[in-house]
DRENTORKOL-3810 file (N, C-alpha, C; in nm, 4 decimals):
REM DRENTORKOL-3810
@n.u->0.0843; n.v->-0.1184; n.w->0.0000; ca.u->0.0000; ca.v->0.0000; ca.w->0.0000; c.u->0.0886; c.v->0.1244; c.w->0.0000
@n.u->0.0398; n.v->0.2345; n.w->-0.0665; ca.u->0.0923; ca.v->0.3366; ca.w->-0.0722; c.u->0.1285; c.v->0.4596; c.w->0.0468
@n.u->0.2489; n.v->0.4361; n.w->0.0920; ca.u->0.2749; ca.v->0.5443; ca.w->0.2137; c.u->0.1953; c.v->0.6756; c.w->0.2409
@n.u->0.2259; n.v->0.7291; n.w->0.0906; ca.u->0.2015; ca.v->0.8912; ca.w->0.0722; c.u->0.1646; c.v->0.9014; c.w->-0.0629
@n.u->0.0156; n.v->0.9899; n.w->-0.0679; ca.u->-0.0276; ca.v->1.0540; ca.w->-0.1778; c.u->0.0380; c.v->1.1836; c.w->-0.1986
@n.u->0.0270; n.v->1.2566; n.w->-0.3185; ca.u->0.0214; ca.v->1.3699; ca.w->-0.3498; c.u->-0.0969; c.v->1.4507; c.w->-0.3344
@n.u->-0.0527; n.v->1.6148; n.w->-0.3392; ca.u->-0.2218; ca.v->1.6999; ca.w->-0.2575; c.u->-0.3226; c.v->1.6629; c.w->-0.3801
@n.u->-0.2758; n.v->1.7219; n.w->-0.5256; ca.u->-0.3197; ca.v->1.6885; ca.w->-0.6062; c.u->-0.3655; c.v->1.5374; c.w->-0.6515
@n.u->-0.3374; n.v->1.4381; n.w->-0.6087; ca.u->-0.4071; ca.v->1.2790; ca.w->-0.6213; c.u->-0.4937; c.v->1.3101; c.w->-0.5300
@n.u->-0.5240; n.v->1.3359; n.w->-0.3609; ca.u->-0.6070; ca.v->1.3766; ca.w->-0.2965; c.u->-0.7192; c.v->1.4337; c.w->-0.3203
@n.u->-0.6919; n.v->1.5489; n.w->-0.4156; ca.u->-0.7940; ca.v->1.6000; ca.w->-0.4683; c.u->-0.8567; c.v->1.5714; c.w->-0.5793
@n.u->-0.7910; n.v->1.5024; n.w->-0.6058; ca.u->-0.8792; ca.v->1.4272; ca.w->-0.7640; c.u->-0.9842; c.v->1.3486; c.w->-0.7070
@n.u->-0.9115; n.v->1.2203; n.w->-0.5665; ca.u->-1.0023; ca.v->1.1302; ca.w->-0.5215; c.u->-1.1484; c.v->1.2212; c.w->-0.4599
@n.u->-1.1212; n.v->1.3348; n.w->-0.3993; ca.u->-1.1875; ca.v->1.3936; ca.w->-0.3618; c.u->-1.3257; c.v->1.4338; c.w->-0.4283
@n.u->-1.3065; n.v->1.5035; n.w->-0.5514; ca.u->-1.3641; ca.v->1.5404; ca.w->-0.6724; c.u->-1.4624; c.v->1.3593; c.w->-0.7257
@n.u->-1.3629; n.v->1.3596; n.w->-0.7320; ca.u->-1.4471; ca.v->1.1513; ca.w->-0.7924; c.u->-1.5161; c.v->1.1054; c.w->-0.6658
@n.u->-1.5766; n.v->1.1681; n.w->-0.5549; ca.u->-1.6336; ca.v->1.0714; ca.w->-0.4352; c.u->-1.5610; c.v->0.9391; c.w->-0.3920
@n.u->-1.4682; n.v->0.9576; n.w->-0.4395; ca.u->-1.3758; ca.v->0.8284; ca.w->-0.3337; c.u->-1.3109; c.v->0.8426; c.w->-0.1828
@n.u->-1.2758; n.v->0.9944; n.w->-0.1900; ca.u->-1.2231; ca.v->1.0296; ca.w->-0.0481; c.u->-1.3161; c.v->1.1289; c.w->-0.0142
@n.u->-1.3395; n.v->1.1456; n.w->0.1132; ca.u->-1.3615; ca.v->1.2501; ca.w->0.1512; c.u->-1.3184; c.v->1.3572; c.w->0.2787
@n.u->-1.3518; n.v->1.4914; n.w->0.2603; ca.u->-1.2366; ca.v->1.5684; ca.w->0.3381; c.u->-1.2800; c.v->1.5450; c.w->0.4804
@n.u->-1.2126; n.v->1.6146; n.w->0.6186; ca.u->-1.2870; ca.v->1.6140; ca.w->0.7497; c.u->-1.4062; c.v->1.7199; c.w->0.7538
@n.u->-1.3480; n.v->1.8069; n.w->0.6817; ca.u->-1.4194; ca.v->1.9195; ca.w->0.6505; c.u->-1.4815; c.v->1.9615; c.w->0.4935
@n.u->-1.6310; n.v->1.9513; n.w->0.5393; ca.u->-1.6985; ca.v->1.9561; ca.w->0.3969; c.u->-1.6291; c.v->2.0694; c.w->0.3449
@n.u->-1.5628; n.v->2.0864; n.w->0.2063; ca.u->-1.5359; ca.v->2.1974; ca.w->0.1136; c.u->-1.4130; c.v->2.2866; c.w->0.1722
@n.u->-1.3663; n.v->2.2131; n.w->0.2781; ca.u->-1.2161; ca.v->2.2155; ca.w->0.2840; c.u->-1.1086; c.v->2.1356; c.w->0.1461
@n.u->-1.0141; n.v->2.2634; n.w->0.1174; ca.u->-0.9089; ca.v->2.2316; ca.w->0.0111; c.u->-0.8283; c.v->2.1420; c.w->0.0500
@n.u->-0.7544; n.v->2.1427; n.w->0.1887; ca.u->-0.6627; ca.v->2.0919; ca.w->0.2456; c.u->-0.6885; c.v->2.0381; c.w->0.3604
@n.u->-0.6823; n.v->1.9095; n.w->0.3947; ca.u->-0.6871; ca.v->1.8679; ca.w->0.5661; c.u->-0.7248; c.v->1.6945; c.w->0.5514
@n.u->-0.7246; n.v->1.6886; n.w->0.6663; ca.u->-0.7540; ca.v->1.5673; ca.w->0.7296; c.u->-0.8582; c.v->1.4944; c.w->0.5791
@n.u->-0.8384; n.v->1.3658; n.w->0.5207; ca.u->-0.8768; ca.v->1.3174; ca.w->0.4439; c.u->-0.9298; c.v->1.1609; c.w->0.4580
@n.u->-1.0667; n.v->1.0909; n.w->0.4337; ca.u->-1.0858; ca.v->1.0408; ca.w->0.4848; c.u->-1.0720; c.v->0.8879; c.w->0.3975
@n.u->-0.9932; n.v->0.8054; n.w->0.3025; ca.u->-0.9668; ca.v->0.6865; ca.w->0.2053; c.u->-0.9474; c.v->0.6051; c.w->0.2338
@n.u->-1.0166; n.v->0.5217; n.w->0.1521; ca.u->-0.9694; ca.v->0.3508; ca.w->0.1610; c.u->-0.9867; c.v->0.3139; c.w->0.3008
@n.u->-1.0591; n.v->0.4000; n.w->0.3955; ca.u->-1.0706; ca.v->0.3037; ca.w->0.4997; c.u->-0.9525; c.v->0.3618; c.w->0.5681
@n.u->-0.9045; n.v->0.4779; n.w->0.5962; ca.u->-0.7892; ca.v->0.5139; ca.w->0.6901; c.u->-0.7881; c.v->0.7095; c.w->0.5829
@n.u->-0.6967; n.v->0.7371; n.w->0.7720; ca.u->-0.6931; ca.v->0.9206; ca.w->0.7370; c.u->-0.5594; c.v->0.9266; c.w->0.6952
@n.u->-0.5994; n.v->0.9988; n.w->0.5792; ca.u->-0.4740; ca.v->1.0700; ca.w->0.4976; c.u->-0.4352; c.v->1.2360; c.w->0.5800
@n.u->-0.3130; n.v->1.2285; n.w->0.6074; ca.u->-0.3532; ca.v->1.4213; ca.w->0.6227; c.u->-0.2166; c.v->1.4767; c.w->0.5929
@n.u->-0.1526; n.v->1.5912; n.w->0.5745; ca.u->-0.0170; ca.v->1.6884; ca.w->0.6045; c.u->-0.0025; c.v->1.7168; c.w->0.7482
@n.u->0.1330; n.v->1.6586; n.w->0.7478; ca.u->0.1819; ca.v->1.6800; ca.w->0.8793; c.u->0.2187; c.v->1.8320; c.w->0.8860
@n.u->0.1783; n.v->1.9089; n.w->1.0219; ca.u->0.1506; ca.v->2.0579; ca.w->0.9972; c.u->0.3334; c.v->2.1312; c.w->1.0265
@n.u->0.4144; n.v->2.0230; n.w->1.0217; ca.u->0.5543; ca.v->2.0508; ca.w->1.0335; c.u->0.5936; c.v->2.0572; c.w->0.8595
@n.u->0.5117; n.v->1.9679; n.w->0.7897; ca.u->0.5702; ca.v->1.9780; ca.w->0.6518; c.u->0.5589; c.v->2.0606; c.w->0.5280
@n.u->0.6605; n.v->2.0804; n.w->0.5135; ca.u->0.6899; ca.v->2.1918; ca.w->0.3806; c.u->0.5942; c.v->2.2434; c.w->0.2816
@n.u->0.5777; n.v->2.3332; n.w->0.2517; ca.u->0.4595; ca.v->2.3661; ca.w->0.1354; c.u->0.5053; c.v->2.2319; c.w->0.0503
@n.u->0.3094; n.v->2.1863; n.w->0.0099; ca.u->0.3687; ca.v->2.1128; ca.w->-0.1429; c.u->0.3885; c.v->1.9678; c.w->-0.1164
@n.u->0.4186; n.v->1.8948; n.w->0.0483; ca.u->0.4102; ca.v->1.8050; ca.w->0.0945; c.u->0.3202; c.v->1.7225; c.w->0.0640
@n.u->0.3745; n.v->1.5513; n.w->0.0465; ca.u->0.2454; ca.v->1.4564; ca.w->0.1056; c.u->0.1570; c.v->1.4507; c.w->0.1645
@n.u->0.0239; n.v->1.4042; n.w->0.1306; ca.u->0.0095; ca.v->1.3523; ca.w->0.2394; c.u->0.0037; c.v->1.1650; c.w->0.3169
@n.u->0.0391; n.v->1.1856; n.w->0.3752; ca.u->0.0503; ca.v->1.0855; ca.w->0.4574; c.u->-0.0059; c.v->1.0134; c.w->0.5279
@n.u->-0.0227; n.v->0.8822; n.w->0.5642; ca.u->-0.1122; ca.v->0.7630; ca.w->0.6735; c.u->-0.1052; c.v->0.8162; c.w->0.8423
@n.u->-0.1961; n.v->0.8392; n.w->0.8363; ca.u->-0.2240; ca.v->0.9065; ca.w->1.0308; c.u->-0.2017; c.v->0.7761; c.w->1.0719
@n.u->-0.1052; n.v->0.7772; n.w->1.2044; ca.u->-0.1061; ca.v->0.6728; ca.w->1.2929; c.u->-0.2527; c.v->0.6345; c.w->1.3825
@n.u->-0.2665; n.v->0.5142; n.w->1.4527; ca.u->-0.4089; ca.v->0.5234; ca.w->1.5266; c.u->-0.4247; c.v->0.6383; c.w->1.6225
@n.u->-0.3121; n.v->0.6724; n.w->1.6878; ca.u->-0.3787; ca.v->0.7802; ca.w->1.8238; c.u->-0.3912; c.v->0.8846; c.w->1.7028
@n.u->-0.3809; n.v->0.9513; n.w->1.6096; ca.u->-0.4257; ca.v->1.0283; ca.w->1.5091; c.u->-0.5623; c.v->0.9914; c.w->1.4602
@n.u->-0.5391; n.v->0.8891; n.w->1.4015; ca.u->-0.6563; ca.v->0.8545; ca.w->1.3678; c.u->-0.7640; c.v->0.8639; c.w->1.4438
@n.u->-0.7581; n.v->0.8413; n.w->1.5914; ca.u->-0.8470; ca.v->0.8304; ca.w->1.6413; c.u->-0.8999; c.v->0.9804; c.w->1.6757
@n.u->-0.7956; n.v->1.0905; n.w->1.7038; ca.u->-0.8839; ca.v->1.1925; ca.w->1.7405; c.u->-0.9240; c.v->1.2380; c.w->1.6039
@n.u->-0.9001; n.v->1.2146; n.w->1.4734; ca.u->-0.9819; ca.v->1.2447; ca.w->1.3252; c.u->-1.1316; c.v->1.1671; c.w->1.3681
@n.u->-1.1316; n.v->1.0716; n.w->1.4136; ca.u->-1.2401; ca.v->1.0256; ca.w->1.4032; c.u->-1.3228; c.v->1.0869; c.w->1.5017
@n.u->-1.3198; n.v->1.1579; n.w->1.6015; ca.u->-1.3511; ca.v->1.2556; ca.w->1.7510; c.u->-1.3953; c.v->1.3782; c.w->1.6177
@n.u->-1.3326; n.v->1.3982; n.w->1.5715; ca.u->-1.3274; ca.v->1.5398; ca.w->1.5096; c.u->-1.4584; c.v->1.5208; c.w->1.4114
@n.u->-1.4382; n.v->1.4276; n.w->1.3128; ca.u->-1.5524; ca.v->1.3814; ca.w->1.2272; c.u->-1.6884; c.v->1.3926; c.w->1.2909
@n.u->-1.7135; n.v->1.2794; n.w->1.4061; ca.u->-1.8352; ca.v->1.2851; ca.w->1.4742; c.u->-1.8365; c.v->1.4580; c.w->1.5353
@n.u->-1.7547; n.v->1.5102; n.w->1.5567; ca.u->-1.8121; ca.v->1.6497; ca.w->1.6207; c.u->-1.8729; c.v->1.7450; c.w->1.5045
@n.u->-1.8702; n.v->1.7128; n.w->1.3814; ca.u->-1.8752; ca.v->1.7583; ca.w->1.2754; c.u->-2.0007; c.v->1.6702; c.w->1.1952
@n.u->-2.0404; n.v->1.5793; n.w->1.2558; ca.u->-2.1239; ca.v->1.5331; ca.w->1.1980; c.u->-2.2561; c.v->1.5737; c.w->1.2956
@n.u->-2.2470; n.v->1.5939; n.w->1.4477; ca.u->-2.3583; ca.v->1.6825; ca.w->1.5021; c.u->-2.3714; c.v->1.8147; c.w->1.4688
@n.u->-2.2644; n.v->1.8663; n.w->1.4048; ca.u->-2.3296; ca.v->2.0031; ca.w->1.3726; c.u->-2.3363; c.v->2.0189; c.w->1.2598
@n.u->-2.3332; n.v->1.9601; n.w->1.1565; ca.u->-2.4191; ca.v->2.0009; ca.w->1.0044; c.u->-2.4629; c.v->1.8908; c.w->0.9433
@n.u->-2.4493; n.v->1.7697; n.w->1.0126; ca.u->-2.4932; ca.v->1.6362; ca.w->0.9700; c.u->-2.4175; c.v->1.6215; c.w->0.8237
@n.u->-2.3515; n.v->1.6464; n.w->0.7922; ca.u->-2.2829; ca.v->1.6392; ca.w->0.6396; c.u->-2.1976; c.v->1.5485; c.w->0.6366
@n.u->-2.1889; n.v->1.4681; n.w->0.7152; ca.u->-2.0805; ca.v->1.3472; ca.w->0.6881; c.u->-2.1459; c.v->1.2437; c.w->0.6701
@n.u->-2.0825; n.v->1.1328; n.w->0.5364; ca.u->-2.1660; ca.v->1.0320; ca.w->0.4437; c.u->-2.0887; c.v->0.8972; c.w->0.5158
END
C-alpha cells in the first residue's frame, strides 16, 4: 500500500467521491480513504504529502468527524 499521496491525487479522489475531506469543502486537511486518514503533517513543507495518520491520530480524526457530523450532519 501506498505510504504517501500527493495533494493533487487527494484532490482528484476527492472530486471523484472516493475520499472525503474532514471538513466539507475544505481544500486541504484531514482526508478520509480507503478506509484510513490521509492528512499533512503541519511541520511539513509547502507542497508536501500527504501521509497515513497513525491510530492515536486517527483516532482523534475520528472525535473530530463525529463532532462535525452533530453540527451540520454532512458526513456520508
Amino acid at each position: 500500500m501506498t505510504s504517501a499521496r500527493s495533494a493533487g491525487e487527494v484532490r482528484e479522489l476527492v472530486v471523484a467521491g472516493a475520499a472525503v475531506p474532514l471538513l466539507a469543502g475544505a481544500e486541504v486537511g484531514p482526508t478520509w480513504y480507503d478506509g484510513q486518514w490521509w492528512y499533512v503533517p503541519a511541520d511539513a513543507p509547502d507542497g508536501a504529502d500527504y501521509v497515513l495518520a497513525d491510530a492515536e491520530l486517527a483516532e482523534e480524526f475520528d472525535r473530530l468527524r463525529a463532532r462535525a457530523e452533530r453540527v451540520d450532519g454532512a458526513w456520508e
